[in-house]
N, C-alpha and C positions, 0 to 999 in steps of 0.2 A: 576594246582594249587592244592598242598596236603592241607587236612586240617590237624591240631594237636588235636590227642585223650583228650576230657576233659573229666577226670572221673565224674565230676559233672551234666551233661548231661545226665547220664544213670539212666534210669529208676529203682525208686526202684523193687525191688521183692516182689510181693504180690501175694498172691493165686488170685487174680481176674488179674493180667500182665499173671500170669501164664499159666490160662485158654484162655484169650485173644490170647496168642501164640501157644498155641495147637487149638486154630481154625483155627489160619493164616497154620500150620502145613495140618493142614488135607482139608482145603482148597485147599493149594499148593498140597499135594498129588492129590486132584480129577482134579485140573487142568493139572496136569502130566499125569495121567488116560486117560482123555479127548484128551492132545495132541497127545499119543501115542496111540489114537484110531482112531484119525484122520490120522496121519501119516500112519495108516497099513491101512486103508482104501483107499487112495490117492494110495499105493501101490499096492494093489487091481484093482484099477482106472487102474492107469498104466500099469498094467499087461493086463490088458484084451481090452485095448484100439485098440492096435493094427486091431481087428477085427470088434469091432465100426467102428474105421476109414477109414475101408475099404469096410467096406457096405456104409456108407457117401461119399466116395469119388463115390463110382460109382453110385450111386443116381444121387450127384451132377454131375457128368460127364453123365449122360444119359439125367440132365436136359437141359445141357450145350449143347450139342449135339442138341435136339428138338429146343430148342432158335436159334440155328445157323441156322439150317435148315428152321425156321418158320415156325413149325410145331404149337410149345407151346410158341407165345414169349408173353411174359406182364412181367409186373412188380412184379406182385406176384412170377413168377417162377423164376424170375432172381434175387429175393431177399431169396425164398427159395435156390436156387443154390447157393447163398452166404453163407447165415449161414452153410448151411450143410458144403463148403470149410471152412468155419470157425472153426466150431469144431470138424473135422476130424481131423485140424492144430494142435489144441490144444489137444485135444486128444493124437496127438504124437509126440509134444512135451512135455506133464506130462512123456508117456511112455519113451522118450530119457531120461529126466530124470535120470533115471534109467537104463540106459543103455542097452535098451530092440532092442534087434538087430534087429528085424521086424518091431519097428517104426521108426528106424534109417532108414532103406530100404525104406522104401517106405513112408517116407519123402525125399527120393533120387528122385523117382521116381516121387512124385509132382515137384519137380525143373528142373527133366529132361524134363516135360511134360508141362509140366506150368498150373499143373490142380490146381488152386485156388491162387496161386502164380504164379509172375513174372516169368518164365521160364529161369533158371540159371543153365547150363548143365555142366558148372564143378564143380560146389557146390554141383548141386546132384548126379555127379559122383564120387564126393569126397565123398560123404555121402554112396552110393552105395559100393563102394569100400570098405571102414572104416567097414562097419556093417557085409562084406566077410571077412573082415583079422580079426576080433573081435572073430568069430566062426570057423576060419580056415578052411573056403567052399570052396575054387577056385577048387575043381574037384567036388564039388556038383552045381556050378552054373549051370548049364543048368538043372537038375531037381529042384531047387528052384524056377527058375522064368518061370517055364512052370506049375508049381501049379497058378501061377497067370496071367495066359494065355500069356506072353511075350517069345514067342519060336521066336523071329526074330534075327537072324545072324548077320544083321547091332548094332543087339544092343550090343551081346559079341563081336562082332569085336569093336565095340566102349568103352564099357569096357573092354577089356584086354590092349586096348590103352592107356587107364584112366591109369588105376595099371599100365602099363610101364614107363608113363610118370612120373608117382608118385616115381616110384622105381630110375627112372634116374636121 
């Protein structure tokens, strides 16, 4: 529903409307300020998350481990083992966000593994794959995922499967 412009409605011009509007002005400027400091901040976040997320994950994954075993089980650890999967997640999903091809990966690699999530091995071979065709690595894969100690065969034979299947 449009409304119709009444000129009678507008406020006169006074030097004190005036002033009034140059504070809404420089207001709105510092609240601009503010958001675009948050924003590059967030970006920040993002960027560097990936390596958060990955001392978190294997925290959690070393916690997870002890609990299984019954080494460390209580409640404390299993709740610590929670959080930390918690915001490893979140952690990179700020950094996908952004397109950040290390938190795409190994946001693969929780769904391959089902380290803090439900374990969904073509979502996170989808994800795995996507973050290789992003940076066009398929002849650096085998030194990218042996910096993160994954040198096992069954796993490129299972992704080069992934990409084939995706390609077909």
């Amino acid at each position: 529903m449009s409304q119709v412009f009444d000129p009678t409605t507008v406020p006169e011009v006074t030097e004190e409307n005036l002033k009034s509007a140059a504070v809404s002005a420089k207001t709105l400027d510092e609240k601009v300020a503010h958001s675009t400091a948050l924003l590059e901040s967030a970006r920040a976040y993002a960027s560097s998350s990936p390596e958060s997320a990955q001392r978190m994950l294997d925290e959690a994954k070393v916690r997870e481990e002890l609990e299984n075993e019954g080494h460390f089980s209580s409640t404390i650890n299993a709740r610590n083992m929670k959080q930390l999967y918690e915001e490893a997640h979140a952690w990179l999903e700020a950094a996908k966000q952004f397109k950040h091809i290390e938190a795409m990966r190994l946001s693969g690699l929780c769904y391959i593994n089902g380290w803090g999530v439900e374990p969904d091995k073509d979502k996170g071979f989808d994800m795995v794959v996507q973050s290789i065709e992003m940076e066009n690595s398929w002849d650096k894969v085998p030194e990218i995922f042996a910096k993160i100690g994954l040198n096992k065969p069954e796993f490129f034979t299972a992704l080069t499967s992934h990409r084939n299947q995706r390609k077909g």
